[in-house]
C-alpha positions, -999 to 999 in steps of 0.1 A, spaced: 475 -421 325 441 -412 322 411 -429 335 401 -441 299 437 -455 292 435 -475 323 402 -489 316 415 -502 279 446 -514 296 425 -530 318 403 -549 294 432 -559 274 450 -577 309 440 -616 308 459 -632 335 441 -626 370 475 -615 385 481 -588 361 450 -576 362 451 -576 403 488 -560 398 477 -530 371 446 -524 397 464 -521 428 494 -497 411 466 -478 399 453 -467 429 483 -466 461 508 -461 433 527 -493 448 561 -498 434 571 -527 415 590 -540 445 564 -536 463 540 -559 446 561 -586 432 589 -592 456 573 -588 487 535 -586 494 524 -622 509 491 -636 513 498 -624 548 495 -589 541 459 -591 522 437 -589 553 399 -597 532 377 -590 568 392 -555 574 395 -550 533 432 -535 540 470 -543 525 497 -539 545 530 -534 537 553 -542 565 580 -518 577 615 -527 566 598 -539 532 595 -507 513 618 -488 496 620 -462 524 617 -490 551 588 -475 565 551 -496 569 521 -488 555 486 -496 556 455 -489 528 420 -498 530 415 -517 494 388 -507 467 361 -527 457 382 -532 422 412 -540 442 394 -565 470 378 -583 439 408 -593 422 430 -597 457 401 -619 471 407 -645 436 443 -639 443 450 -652 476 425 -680 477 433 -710 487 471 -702 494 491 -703 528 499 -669 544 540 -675 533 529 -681 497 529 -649 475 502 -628 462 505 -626 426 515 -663 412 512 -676 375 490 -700 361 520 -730 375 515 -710 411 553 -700 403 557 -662 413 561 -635 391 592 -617 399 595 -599 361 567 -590 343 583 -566 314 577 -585 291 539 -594 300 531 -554 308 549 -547 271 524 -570 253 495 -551 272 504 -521 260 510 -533 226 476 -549 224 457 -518 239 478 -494 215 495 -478 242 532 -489 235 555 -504 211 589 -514 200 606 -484 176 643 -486 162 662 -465 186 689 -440 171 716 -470 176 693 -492 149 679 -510 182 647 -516 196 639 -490 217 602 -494 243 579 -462 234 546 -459 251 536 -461 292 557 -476 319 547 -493 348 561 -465 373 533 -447 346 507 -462 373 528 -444 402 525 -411 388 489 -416 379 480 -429 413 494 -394 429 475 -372 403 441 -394 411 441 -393 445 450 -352 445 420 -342 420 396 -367 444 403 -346 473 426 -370 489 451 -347 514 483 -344 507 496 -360 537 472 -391 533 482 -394 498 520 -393 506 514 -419 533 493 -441 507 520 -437 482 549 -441 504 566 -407 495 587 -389 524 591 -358 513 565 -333 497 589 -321 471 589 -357 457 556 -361 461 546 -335 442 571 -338 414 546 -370 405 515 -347 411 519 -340 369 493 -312 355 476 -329 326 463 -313 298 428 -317 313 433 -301 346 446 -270 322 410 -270 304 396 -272 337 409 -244 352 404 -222 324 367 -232 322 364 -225 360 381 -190 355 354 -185 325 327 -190 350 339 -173 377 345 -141 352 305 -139 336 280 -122 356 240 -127 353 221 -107 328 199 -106 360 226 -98 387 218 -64 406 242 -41 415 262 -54 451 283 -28 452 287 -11 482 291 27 488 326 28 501 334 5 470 316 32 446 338 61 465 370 42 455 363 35 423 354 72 418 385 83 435 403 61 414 392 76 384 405 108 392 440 101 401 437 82 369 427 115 344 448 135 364 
């Protein structure tokens, strides 16, 4: 997912958890369990700006620890107000936690034209358009083309292993057209570029072209 999809997703979110949810996916690449079953008030520190997700609590039972956006402290900051440390981070209106949101995320996508219901080869209803683990994949790709190293990026993400990791680092379409426009550049030489070749360069270009009419 694009920047411009996840701003229209965005705008289209109108509960303060989803919104806090989609943002903080976006960038770490959290996983669903992550988000929902887990993270407690606790774990939003708003003076240091950083989440931390505690070891034994991931899917590969290893902690980690990220420094939070201005987009993500926002939304965190409304989230966690006035709630005890034990209560959890994302609540509904009735302060009930959300535990499944696939329905909720379906009707986001629907109403920013990213998604809907189709009838599946078995006559039925079949989900076609972005997935929440979507937000996973994007998050690796962003923080790659930002400069973000590898190895921050993995430990940001949670990945173990490289060859994971990179099998969510997807070439989009754009990073094709930018790469080709960087190769155009790199191949045109000034109208007003002098000649930098040097002499042992113009003896083996001159050799070369004497093997090559031999």
């Amino acid at each position: 997912m694009e920047d411009p999809k996840y701003t229209k997703l965005a705008g289209h979110a109108n509960e303060l958890w989803l919104k806090a949810i989609l943002a903080t996916a976006y960038a770490f690449g959290f996983r669903k369990s992550e988000l929902l079953l887990n993270m407690k008030v606790r774990q939003v520190d708003l003076e240091n700006r950083t989440i931390r997700l505690f070891t034994g609590s991931t899917k590969n039972n290893d902690g980690r620890i990220v420094k939070m956006t201005a987009e993500v402290y926002g939304l965190l900051r409304e989230c966690v107000e006035d709630k005890n440390p034990e209560d959890h981070v994302f609540t509904r209106a009735n302060n009930e936690p959300v535990k499944d949101f696939r329905g909720a995320w379906r009707s986001l996508c629907e109403r920013a034209g990213l998604g809907k219901f189709v009838t599946g080869k078995n006559g039925k209803p079949k989900w076609e358009g972005l997935l929440f683990h979507d937000l996973r994949r994007s998050a690796v790709r962003n923080m790659v083309r930002r400069g973000v190293s590898e190895t921050v990026a993995m430990r940001l993400s949670g990945h173990k292993t490289r060859s994971v990791f990179l099998r969510y680092d997807i070439t989009s379409l754009g990073d094709i057209e930018d790469a080709a426009a960087r190769i155009e550049r790199g191949s045109k030489v000034p109208e007003n570029r002098t000649d930098t070749t040097t002499s042992t360069e113009r003896i083996f270009d001159a050799t070369l072209k004497d093997r090559m009419t031999v």
